[in-house]
Structures are given as C-alpha cells and as structure tokens.
C-alpha positions, -999 to +999 in steps of 0.1 A: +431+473+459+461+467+478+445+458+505+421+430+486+457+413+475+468+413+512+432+396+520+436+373+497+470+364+503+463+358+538+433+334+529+454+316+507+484+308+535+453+300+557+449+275+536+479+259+532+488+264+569+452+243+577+458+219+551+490+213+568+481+210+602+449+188+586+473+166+574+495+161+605+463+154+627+461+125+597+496+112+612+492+120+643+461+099+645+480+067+630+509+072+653+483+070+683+469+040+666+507+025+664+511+033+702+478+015+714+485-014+689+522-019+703+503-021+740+476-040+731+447-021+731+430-027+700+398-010+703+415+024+705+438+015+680+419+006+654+397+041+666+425+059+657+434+046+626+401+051+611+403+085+627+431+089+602+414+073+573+383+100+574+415+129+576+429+114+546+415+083+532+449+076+511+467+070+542+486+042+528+501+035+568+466+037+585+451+005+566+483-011+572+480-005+605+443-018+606+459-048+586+476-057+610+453-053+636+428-079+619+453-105+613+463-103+652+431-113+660+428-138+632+401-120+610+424-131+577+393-115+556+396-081+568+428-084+572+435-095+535+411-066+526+434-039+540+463-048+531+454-050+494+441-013+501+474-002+515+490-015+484+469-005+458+481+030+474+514+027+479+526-006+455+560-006+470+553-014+505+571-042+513+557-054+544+520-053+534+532-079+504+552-101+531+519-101+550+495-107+529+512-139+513+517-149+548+478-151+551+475-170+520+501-195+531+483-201+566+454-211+543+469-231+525+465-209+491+504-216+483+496-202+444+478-172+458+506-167+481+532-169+455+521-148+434+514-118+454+554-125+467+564-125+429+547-096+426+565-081+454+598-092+442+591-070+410+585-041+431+615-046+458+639-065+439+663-058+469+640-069+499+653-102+514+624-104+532+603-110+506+633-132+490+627-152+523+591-155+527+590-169+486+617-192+495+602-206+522+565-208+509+583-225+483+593-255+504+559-257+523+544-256+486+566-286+476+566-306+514+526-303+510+526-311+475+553-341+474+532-361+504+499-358+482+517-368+448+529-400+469+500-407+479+485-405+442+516-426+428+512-455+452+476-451+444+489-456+403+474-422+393+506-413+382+496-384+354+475-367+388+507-370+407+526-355+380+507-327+375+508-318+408+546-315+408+544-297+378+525-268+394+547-261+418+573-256+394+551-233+374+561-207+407+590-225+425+610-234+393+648-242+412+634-266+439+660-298+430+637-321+445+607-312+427+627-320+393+642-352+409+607-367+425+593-355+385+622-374+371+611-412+394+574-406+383+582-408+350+606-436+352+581-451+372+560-446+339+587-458+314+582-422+298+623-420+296+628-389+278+609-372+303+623-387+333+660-378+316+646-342+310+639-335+346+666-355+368+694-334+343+672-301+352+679-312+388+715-320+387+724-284+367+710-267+399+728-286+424+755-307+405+761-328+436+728-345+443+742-380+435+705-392+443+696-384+406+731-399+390+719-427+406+682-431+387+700-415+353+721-452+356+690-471+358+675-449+328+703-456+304+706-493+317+668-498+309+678-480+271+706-504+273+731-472+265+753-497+288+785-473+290+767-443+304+744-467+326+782-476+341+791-440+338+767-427+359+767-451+387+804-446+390+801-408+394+769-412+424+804-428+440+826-401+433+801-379+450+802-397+482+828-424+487+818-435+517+778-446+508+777-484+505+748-482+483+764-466+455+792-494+450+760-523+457+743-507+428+773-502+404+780-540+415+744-554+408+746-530+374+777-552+361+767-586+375+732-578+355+753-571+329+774-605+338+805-584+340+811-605+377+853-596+382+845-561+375+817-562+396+836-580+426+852-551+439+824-526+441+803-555+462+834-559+486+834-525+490+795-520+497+803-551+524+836-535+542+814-504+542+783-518+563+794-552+568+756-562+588+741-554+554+720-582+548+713-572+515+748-564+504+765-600+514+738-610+499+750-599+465+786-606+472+775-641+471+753-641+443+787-626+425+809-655+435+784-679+428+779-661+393+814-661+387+815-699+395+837-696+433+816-712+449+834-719+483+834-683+487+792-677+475+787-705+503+805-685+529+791-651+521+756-668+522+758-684+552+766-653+566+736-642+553+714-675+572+727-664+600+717-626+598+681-638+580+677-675+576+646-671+560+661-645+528+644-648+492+657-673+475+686-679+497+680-720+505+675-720+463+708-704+458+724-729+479+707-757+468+718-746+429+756-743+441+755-777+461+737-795+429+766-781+408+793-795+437+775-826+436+766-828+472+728-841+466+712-845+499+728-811+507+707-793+477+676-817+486+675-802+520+681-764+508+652-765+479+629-779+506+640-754+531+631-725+504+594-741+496+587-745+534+598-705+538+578-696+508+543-713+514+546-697+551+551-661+528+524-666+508+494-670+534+500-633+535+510-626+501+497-650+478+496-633+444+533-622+450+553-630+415+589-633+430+578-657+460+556-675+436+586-675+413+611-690+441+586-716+452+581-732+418+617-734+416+623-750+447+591-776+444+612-784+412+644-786+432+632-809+455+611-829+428+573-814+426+577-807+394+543-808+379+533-786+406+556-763+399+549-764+364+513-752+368+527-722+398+556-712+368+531-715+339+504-693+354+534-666+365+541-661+325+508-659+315+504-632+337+540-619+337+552-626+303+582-602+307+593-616+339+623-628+330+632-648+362+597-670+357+610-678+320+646-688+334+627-711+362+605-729+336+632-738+314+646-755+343+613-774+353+607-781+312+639-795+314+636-822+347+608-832+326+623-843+297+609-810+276+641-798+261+620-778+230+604-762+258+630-756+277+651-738+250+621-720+237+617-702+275+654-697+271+655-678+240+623-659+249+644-649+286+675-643+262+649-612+248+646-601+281+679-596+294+712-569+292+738-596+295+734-627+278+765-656+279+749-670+308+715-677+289+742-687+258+757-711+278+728-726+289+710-728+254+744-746+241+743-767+274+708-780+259+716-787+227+741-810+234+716-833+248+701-841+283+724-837+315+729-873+328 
C-alpha cells in the first residue's frame, strides 16, 4: 500500500515537472521566434512561433509575435487577424491595441481605428502610448476630413459637409478646429444658433483662439445684438494686439454701423500695422469720406491707385467725393475710369453682382443712365436683398427725375441695413425737392 502512494506520488510530480518543462519549450519557442524576427529572418521566425502556438495555443505573446511579423511584410489582413487573437487572450496588452489601430489608420478606417484605441484607453488608462496614437489619429481624422468638407461646402452641399465634421466629433470630441470649421458652415447657412453653439464649444477648450471671437462678432452683428457684435471684435484684439485684421474688422463693424470717429482709430491702427495693405487704406478712406473729410479720403485713396489703380469701386468713390467738392470734370473722368475697369472685369465674370453693381453706378456717374437703369434693375430682381444695388438705383431714379422711385429703393435699403442716418439723411435730402 505504501508503496502504491509513493507510485502515485511520483506520477503525479511527473506530471507537473513535464507540464512545466512543456510549458517552457512554449516560451522558449517564442523567444527563438523574437530572436530571428529582431535579425530578420522571418521564415524561421514565424516557424517558431507557431511551434509555440501548437505547445500552448493561448500564448498570448506568440500571435503577437506573428502579428508583427505580417504587418512587416504588409499582409494588414493577417496581421489584423492576430492581433485581435492576442487580445481577445490577453485584453490588456497595450501594444497589440497601438498596432492594430495603426493598421486601420494606414487604411484609412480612422472610425475603426478610433475605436479599438478607445477601447484600449479603457483597458490602460495610464498608457501614453495609446494616449498618443488616439491623439494623433485624431488630427489625421480631422486634416482628412476638413479638406473633403471644403470641398462639399464650395460645392454648396453644406448639410454633407456638416455631417462629416460631426463624425469626427462623435470620437475626437476636443479638436477646437473641428467645432470652429462646424461653427463657419453653419453661419455660412444662416443656421445662427447652431453656428453660436459650436464656435462657444471651441473657445471653452482653448479660450484664446481669437479666430472664433472674430465669426461670434459677425453672428451677433447679423442678429443685430450690436453691443456684443462690438464686444467680441474688441476681445479677437485683446488676444493679439499686434494683428491688423482684428482692428480693420472692428473698424468696418462700426463704419457699417456708421459709428465713423469710433471707427477712425481701429482703421489707423490696422494701417500703421501693415501699412502696404491695400485693403486696409482702403477702408481708412472710405472712413474719412463717410465721415465727410474728404481731403484726407482723397489722400488715403490715392495711395490706394497707386498700390492697385484698378480697386472696386475706387474711380466711383472718387468721383462721389469730387461731385460733393464740386470739381465736375474731376468726377466725370473718375466714373468713366470705374466703367472702363469694370467692362474689362466682366469679360471674365459677367454675372458678378458687385461689378455689375459698380458699373451701373458709374454709367450713371458719367451719364448712361438708362443703361444703367436696365444693369441696376436686373441686379434687384435677382438680388433683392442686396442692399448696395437698392442704394445705386435710388441714385440713377433720381438723375432721372424719379424721386418716388428713388425714395421707395431708399426705404426698402433702409430695411436692409444696421446703421441707418446715412439712408435718413438721404431720404430727408429728397423730400425737400430735386438737387439743383
């Protein structure tokens, strides 16, 4: 009897002792795999690690080894296929995670990718590899997604665009630009709520992209909530002091607004700031001439004719402050100028509203007035919110002798605008009877 115990005692550490050595051949198999892997010979390795597969098939490190092996030589499939195998045995392997996505993302299968990294983040919370990898799929996500969302917005498939935006966020939810491109679709779309919604969403995560300040002013000036339009604009220049299109902006805002001495200073600024800036003397002069000095709107716009003589609207601008001066054959020679730039323009853009818009004003200018009539008539049958065509129409109804006319385009351009003394003080202008 004694002796049977000892038997089967012995059997029983024979056992464990050739379970254990069983088990080591297992390793030692994937180590020899790791070694011929490392010095490139992958016919042996992946010999070995299947070697240590059919020792013990839940060798978590073997299929990661034959993982890697495929994605060296770019069989993603297999690859794929053995990673998911070495998680599904040991879910908190880090690497295999890391890997996988990384096949996804050279595919292109940024949602695919994402998730499997999310899932990895819930089993490593700690790994900043994984942290990394999510981060930066994230941004190749977005860079991928932003360029065919442009595309679909020029295209004027704006929802399409939209919703491509939107499903990155669904994975990537703190990418600022994401929120801010969201925010210009839907201004783009009128849709202001939504456009508010997501330019705010940007600015809590990162508090000093001035960028969306800036398109938050145009929202409230388009809901004409006037003081936070102002409010706005003024903090995209606390953010960078030194960015002359900030203070041109908050300028234009309060000249559309015909606050011109408040507006003075910001255009100056804009001007000191990049003083080649067609664009900003530009609006320096329209200022002064706005504001009625217009010894100073003539110098900041010749500065302009000599920088671009051929500017929109420039020769009309001119011509306006010259008829006001009364310096006639001056004004004559600046609408003229204006018509001869504009029917050069419009070989190549002929449907274009704001050159067909400066044209009929300078034909009137310079005396073409029925012809400009039938250019500005057309523009507000097809524009009938434009207010600049209304404003330029009133003026050709008026060198006709159409003064009903005139003061009805007025008061329908009065409906279109933020600030409205100017259009006042042309309306009273008219009622007190034909200029002579």
């Amino acid at each position: 009897m004694k002796k049977a115990i000892e038997y089967s005692l012995f059997l029983v550490l024979l056992a464990i002792f050739a379970y254990s050595a069983w088990g080591k051949l297992g390793a030692f198999f994937c180590n020899q795999g790791n070694y011929y892997f490392e010095h490139r010979d992958y016919k042996k390795a992946e010999a070995a690690y299947r070697n240590s597969l059919r020792i013990n098939p839940k060798a978590w490190m073997a299929h990661l080894g034959l993982a890697d092996l495929y994605l060296e030589s770019k069989d993603y499939q297999t690859s794929a296929r053995e990673y998911k195998k070495a998680l599904g045995i040991n879910p908190l392997c880090a690497r295999a995670y890391d890997s996988l996505a990384r096949i996804y993302h050279e595919e292109g299968n940024y949602a695919e990718a994402l998730r499997i990294l999310l899932q990895g983040q819930k089993e490593n919370p700690s790994d900043e590899r994984i942290k990394e990898s999510f981060k930066n799929c994230c941004d190749t996500y977005f860079a991928g997604a932003l360029g065919t969302s442009a595309g679909l917005h020029l295209a004027q498939k704006n929802k399409e665009a939209i919703s491509i935006l939107e499903n990155v966020l669904l994975f990537c939810p703190g990418n600022v630009l994401a929120y801010y491109t969201l925010g210009y679709y839907y201004l783009s779309g009128q849709d202001y709520n939504n456009a508010e919604i997501n330019l705010n969403k940007s600015i809590t995560i990162d508090p000093q992209f001035r960028h969306a300040y800036r398109l938050l002013s145009d929202i409230y000036f388009r809901k004409r909530d006037i003081e936070k339009a102002v409010f706005y604009a003024q903090k995209t220049i606390s953010l960078d002091s030194d960015d002359a299109s900030s203070y041109n902006e908050l300028g234009l805002l309060l000249m559309r607004l015909e606050r011109y001495r408040e507006a003075l200073p910001y255009l100056q600024k804009a001007v000191s700031l990049a003083p080649d800036n067609v664009d900003y003397i530009y609006s320096l002069g329209s200022v002064y001439r706005d504001d009625k000095m217009f010894n100073q709107a003539i110098l900041e716009y010749n500065k302009v004719r000599v920088l671009k003589n051929d500017y929109p609207n420039l020769h009309n601008d001119l011509a306006d402050i010259y008829v006001n001066l009364g310096r006639g054959e001056q004004a004559l020679a600046e609408y003229r100028q204006e018509a001869k730039y504009c029917r050069e323009k419009l070989k190549n853009s002929p449907a274009d509203p704001a050159l067909l818009n400066n044209y009929a004003y300078a034909l009137n200018g310079a005396g073409e007035s029925s012809r400009a009539r039938e250019i500005a008539e057309g523009l507000v049958s097809t524009y009938p919110r434009y207010r600049q065509a209304r404003l330029t129409i009133s003026k050709i109804y008026e060198k006709m002798d159409k003064h009903d006319l005139a003061l009805n385009s007025l008061e329908k351009a009065k409906q279109l605008s933020s600030g409205k003394s100017f259009i006042d003080n042309e309306i009273s202008r008219l009622n007190k009877g034909p200029k002579l």
